[in-house]
C-alpha positions as CSV (number, residue, x, y, z in Angstrom):
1,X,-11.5,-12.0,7.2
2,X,-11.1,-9.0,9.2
3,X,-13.6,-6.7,9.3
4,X,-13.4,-3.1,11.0
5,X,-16.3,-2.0,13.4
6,X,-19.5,-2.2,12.1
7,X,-18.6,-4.0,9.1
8,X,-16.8,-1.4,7.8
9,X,-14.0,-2.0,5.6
10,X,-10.5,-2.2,6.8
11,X,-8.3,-1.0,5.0
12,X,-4.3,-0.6,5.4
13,X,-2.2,2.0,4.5
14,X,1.3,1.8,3.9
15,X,3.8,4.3,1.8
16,X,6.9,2.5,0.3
17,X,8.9,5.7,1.6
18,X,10.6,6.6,5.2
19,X,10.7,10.2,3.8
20,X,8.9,12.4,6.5
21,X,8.0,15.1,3.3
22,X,7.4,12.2,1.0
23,X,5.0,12.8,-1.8
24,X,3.9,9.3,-1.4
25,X,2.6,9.5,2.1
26,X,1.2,12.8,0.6
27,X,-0.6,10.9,-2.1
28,X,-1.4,7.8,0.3
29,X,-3.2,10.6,2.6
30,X,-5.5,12.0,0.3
31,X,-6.4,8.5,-0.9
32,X,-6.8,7.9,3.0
33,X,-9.4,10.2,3.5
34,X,-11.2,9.6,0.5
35,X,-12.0,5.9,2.1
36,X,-12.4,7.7,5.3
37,X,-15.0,9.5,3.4
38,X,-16.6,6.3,1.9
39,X,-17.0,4.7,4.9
40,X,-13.7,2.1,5.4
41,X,-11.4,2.2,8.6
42,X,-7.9,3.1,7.5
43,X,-5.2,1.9,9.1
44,X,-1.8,4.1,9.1
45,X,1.5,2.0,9.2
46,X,4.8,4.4,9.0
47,X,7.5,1.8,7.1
48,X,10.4,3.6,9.4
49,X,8.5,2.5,12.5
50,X,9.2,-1.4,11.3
51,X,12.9,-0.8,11.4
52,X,13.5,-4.1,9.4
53,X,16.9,-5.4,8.4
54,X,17.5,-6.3,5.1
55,X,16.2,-10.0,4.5
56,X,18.9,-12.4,5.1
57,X,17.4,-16.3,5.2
58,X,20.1,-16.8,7.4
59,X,18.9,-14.4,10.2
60,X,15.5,-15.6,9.5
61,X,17.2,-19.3,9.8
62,X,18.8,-18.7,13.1
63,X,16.5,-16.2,14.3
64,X,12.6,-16.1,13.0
65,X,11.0,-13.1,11.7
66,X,12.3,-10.0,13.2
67,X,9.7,-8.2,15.6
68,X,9.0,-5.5,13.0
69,X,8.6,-8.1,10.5
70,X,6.2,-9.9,12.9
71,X,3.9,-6.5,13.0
72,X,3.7,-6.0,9.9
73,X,2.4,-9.0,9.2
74,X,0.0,-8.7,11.5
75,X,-1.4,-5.5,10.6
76,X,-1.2,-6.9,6.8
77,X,-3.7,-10.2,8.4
78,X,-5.8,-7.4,9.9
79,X,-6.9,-5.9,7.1
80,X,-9.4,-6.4,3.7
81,X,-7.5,-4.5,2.0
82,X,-4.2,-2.7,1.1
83,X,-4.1,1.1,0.2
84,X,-0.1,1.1,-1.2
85,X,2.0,4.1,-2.5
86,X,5.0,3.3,-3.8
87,X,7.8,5.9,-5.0
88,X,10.2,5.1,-8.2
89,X,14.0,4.9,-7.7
90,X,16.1,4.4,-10.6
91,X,12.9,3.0,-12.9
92,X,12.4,0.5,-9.8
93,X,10.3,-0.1,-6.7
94,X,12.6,1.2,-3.8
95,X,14.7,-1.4,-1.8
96,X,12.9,-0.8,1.5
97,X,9.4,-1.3,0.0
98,X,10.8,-4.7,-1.6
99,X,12.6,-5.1,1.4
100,X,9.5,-4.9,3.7
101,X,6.9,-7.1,1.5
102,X,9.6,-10.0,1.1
103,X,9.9,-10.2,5.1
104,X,6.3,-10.1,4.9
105,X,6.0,-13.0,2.3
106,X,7.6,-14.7,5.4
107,X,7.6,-17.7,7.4
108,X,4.2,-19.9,8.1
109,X,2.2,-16.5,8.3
110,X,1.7,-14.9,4.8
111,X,-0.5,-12.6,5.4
112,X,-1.2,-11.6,1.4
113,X,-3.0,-14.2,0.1
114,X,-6.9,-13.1,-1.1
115,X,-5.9,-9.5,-0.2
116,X,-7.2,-6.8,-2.2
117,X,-5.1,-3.9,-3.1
118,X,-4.8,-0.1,-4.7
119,X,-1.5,0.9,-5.7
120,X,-0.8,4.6,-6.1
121,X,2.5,6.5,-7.1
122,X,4.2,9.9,-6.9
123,X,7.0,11.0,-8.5
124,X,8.6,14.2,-9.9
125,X,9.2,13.1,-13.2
126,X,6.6,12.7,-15.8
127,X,5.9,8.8,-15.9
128,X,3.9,9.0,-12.0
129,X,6.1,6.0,-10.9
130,X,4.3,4.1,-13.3
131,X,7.4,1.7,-14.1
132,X,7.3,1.1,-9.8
133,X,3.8,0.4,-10.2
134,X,4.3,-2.0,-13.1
135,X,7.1,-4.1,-11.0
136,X,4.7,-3.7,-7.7
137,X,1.7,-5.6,-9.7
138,X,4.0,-8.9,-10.7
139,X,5.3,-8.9,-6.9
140,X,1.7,-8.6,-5.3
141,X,0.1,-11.0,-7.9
142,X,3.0,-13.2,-7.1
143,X,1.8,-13.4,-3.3
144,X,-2.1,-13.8,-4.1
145,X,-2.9,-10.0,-3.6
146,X,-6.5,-9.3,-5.8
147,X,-4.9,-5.9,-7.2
148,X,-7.7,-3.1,-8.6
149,X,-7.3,-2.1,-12.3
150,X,-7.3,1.6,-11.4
151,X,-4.4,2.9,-10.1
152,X,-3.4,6.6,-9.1
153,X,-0.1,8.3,-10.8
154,X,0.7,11.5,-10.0
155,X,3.6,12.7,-12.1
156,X,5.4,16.3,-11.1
157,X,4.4,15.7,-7.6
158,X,6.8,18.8,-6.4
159,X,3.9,20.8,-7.5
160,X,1.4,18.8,-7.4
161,X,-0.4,19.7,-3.8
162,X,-1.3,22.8,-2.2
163,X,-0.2,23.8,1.3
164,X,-3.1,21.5,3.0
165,X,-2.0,18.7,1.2
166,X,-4.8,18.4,-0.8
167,X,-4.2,17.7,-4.8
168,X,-4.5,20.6,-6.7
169,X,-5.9,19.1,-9.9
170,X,-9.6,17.5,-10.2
171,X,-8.6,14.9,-12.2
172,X,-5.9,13.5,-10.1
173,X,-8.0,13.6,-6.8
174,X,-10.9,11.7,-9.6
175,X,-7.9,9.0,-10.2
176,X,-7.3,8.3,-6.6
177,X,-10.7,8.1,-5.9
178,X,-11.4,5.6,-8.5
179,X,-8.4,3.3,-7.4
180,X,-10.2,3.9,-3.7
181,X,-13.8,2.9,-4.5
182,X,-12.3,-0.3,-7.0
183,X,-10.8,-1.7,-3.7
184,X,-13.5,-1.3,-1.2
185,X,-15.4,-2.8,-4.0
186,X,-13.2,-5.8,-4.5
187,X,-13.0,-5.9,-0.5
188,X,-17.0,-6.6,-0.4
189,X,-16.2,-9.1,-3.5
190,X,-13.8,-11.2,-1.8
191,X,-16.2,-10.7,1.5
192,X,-18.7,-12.3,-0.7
193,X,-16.3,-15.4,-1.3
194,X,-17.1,-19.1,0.5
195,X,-14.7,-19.3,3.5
């Protein structure tokens, strides 16, 4: 298992959004620092930077994993654990997001199994992406992710953060920090586990 320098947690963090202003990435950087703050190494990954196609076995048939598929993987096998933000579109997790984790899934080199993870959501609605969140559980389970029981959802996110970035309310940065310190918990857990 990966470890970051000095046995500090690493810990990746990846927004289901390509957004630039995404409340998401907002979110995901707030919980970000907060492991920062508790001594894990954090590991940024912009989904836009992967530029993946949508999965088609018969590209993956003719062709292997596409390059960005490849890296994501990779920074996936690099880490303890997985700081994930995930947006709701129509009730749902978005297609790219799904996209992303089923090239991921991939291929000889599954990356998730015996990770731990911290799901967080954003939306502007009331429900926090909650239903997203819901979905995003079954998926990871499915693929042998150890997912935390806290989770962070952040409904009415349009007003949700100052002009820093920072959330505005205690209890929502107390929510995210929980999820945080369940992973880095479960991190030193699995650590803990017989190879």
């Amino acid at each position: 298992m990966a470890t970051g320098t000095s046995g500090a947690p690493r810990i990746l963090a990846l927004a289901g959004s390509l957004r630039a202003g995404s409340f998401n990435k907002t979110l995901l950087r707030v919980a970000a620092g907060i492991a920062g703050e508790l001594g894990a190494e954090v590991d940024w990954l912009e989904l836009r930077e992967l530029n993946l196609p949508l999965y088609d076995a018969d590209e993956e048939a003719a062709s292997g994993l596409p390059e960005g598929a490849q890296r994501l993987q990779a920074r996936i096998r690099a880490a303890e654990g997985l700081l994930l933000a995930c947006p709701e579109y129509n009730h749902s997790i978005p297609g790219v997001f799904k996209n992303a984790i089923d090239w991921a899934s991939r291929g000889a080199g599954n990356p998730f199994p015996n990770k731990a993870a911290a799901l967080l959501g954003a939306s502007t609605g009331a429900a926090g992406a909650l239903r997203a969140l819901m979905q995003m559980r079954l998926v990871l389970a499915g693929r042998g992710v150890w997912i935390v029981p806290a989770q962070a959802t952040l409904p009415n996110a349009a007003s949700a953060f100052d002009e820093s970035g920072a959330l505005k309310d205690a209890s929502a940065r107390k929510q995210v920090t929980a999820a945080v310190q369940q992973l880095l918990q479960q991190v030193q857990r699995l650590r803990a586990l017989p190879a």
